[in-house]
C-alpha positions in Angstrom: -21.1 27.8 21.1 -23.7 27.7 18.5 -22.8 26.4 14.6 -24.2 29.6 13.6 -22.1 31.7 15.5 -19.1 29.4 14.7 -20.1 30.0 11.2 -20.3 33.7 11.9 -16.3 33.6 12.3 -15.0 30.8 10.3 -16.2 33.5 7.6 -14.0 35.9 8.6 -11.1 33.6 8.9 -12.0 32.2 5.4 -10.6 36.3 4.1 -7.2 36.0 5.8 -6.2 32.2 4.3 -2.7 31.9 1.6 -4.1 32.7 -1.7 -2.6 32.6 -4.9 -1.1 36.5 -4.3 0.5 36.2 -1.0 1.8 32.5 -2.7 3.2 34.2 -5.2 4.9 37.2 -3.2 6.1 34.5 -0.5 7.9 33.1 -3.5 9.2 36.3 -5.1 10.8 37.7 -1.4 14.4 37.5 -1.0 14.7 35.9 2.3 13.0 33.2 4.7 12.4 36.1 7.1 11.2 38.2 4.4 8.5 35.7 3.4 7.6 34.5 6.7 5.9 38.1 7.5 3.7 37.7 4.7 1.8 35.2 7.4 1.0 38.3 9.5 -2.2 38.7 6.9 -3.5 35.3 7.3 -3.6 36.1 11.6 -0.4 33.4 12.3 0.8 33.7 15.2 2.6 37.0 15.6 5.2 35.8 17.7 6.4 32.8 15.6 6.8 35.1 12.9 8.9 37.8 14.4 11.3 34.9 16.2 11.2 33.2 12.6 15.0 32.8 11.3 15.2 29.3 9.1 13.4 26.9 11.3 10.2 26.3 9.0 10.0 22.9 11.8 8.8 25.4 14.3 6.8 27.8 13.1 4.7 25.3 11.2 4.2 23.0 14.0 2.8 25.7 16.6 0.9 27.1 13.8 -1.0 23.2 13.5 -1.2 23.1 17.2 -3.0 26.5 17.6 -5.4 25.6 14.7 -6.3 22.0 15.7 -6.6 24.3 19.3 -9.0 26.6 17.5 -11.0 23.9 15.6 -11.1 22.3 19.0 -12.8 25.1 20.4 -15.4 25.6 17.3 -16.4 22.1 16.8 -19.6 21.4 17.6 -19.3 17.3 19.2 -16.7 15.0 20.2 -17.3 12.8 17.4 -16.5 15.8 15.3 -13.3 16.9 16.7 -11.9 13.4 17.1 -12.0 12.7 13.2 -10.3 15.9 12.5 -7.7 15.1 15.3 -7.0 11.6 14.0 -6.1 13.4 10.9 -3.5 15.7 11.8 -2.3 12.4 14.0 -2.3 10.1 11.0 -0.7 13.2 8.6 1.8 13.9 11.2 3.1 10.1 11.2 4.5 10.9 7.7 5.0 7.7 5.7 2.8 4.5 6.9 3.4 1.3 5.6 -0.7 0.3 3.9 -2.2 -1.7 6.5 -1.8 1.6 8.9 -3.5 3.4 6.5 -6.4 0.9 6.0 -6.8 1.1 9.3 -7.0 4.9 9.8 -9.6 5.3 6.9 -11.5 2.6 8.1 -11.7 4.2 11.6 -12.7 7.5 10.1 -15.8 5.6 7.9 -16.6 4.7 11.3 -16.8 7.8 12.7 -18.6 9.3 9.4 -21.0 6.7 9.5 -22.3 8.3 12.8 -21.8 11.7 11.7 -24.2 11.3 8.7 -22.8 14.3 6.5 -22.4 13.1 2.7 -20.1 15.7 1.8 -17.3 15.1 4.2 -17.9 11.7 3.1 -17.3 12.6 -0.2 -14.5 14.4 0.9 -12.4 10.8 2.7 -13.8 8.9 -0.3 -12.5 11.5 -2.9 -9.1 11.7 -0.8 -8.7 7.9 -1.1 -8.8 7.8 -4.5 -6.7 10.9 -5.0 -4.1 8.9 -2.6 -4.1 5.3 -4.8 -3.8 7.2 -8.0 -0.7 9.2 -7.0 0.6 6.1 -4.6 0.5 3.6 -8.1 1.4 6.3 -10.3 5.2 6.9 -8.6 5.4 3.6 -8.0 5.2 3.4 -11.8 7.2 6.2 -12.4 10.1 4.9 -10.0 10.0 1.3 -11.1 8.5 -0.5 -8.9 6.1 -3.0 -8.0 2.1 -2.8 -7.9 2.0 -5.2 -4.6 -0.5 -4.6 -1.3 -0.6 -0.9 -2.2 -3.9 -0.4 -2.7 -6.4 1.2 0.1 -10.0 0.4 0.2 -13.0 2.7 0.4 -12.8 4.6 -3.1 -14.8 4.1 -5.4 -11.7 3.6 -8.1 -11.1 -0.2 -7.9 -7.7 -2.0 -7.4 -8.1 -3.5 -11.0 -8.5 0.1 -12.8 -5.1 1.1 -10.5 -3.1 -1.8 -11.4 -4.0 -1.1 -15.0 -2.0 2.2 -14.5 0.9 0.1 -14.8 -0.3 -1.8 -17.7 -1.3 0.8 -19.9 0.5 3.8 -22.3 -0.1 7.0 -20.0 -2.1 8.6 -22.9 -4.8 5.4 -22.3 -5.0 5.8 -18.7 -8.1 8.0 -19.1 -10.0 5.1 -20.5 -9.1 3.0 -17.8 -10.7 4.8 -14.8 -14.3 4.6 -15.2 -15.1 7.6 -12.4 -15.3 10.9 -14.6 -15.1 13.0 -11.4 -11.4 13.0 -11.5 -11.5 13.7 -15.7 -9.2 16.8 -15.4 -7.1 15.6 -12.8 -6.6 12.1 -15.2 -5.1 14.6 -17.7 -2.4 16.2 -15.7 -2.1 13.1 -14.4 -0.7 11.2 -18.0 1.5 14.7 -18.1 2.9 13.9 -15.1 3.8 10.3 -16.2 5.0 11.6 -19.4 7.4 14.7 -18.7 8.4 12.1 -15.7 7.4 14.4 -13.0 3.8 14.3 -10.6 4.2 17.3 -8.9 1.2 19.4 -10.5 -0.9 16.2 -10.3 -0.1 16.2 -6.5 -0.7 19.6 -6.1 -3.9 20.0 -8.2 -5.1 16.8 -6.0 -4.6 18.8 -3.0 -6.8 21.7 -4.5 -9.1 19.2 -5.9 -9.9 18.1 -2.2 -10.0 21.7 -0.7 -12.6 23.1 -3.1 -14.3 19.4 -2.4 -14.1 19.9 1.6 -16.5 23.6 0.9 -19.0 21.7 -0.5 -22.1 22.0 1.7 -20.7 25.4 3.1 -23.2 27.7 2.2 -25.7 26.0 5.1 -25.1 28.2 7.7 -26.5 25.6 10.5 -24.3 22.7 9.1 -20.6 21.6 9.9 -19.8 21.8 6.7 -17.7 25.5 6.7 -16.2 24.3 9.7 -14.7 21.3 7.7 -14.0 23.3 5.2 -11.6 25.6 6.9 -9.8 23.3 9.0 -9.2 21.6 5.1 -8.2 24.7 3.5 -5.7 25.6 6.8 -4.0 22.1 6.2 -3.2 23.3 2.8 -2.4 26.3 3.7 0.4 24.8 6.0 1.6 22.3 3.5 2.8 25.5 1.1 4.1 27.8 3.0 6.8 24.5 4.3 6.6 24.2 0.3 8.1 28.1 0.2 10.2 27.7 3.2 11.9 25.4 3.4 12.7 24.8 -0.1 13.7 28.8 0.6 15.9 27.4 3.4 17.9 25.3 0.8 18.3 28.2 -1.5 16.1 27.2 -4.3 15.0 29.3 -7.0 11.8 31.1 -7.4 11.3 29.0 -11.1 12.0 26.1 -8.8 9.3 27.0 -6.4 7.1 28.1 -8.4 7.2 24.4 -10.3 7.0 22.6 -7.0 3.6 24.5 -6.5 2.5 24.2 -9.8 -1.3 23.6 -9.7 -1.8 25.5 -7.0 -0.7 28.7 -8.4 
């Protein structure tokens, strides 16, 4: 299958992803069931939805398995479909203690490094970062300690991290020297200051979905392929936001703070 074809329909798919109006109707249904049909516009499987009850478990995991299926399918090389497999792997594992995460990231530069795409570079760089600023920052906020956290391969050092913990949360902007991450810095010291990180984690997210497009627009490239799969991940990751928080009978003010920064 050529990329251009595979472009061809990853545009198409690109129409039917969670945006911030079936977000916010998800949240404003009345049941689980109610906003598990909202999926039917972003082409889930049909089945998983009509047999949903409460069991967000089920109908996210075969929705995962038939994209990694689909991206399987599209992917133009091995090389290319074993990064994006190790991810869903590695994401799957939940919590890893930080030598198993040095050691996935450094397997993936691997992998980039014969790849030779910049952006999707970008993209694991950008994500590293984004993962040792929110790791040190709720160890901060919980009390802990700033010991053999820290993951290499961003460019924001371990020094400028640990200073996180050293620092008033309104100086933290002056600590980190990369002015990429200027806006998120901001919600960031919020965060640490009303004493909860849940808009920095969700702006993060967003942060790295409109960072995986980058490079899109080249219709012969891999780039919108990346892009998708990216933007599906998030996709999943919010509506088990909605559901299962749904599941546990919590408020649509309640939701809609989880998923602050996204909507």
């Amino acid at each position: 299958m050529s990329i251009l074809y595979t472009n061809a329909i990853l545009s198409v798919r690109s129409s039917q992803l969670l945006n911030p109006d079936r977000i916010r109707r998800m949240i404003a249904s009345s049941t689980t069931e109610e906003a598990a049909k909202i999926l039917f516009e972003c082409n889930w499987d049909e089945q998983s939805i009509a047999n949903y009850t409460t069991d967000d478990t089920e109908i996210i995991a075969r929705e995962r398995a038939r994209v990694v299926e689909e991206f399987g399918e599209l992917a133009p090389s091995d090389l290319v479909r074993e990064l994006i497999t190790a991810k869903v792997l590695f994401e799957n594992e939940g919590d890893a203690d930080t030598s198993a995460i040095q050691a996935y990231y450094d397997a993936q530069f691997v992998r980039l490094k014969k790849i030779k795409n910049r952006a999707i570079t970008k993209y694991f760089v950008t994500e590293i970062d984004l993962l040792n600023l929110r790791t040190f920052a709720k160890t901060r906020q919980a009390g802990g300690k700033p010991e053999g956290m820290f993951i290499q391969g961003g460019k924001i050092t371990e020094s400028e991290c640990l200073e996180i913990f050293r620092t008033r949360p309104e100086n933290i902007k002056g600590v980190v020297a990369n002015m990429d991450y200027s806006d998120l810095l901001d919600i960031l010291v919020a965060g640490l200051e009303s004493g909860s990180l849940a808009e920095f984690e969700n702006a993060s997210q967003s942060h790295l979905v409109q960072l995986s497009k980058e490079g899109s627009e080249d219709s012969f490239g891999i780039n919108m392929l990346f892009g998708w799969f990216i933007a599906k991940m998030e996709e999943l990751r919010i509506v088990k936001t909605i559901l299962t928080g749904k599941k546990f009978g919590k408020t649509r003010d309640e939701l809609r703070e989880e998923l602050r920064g996204v909507i």
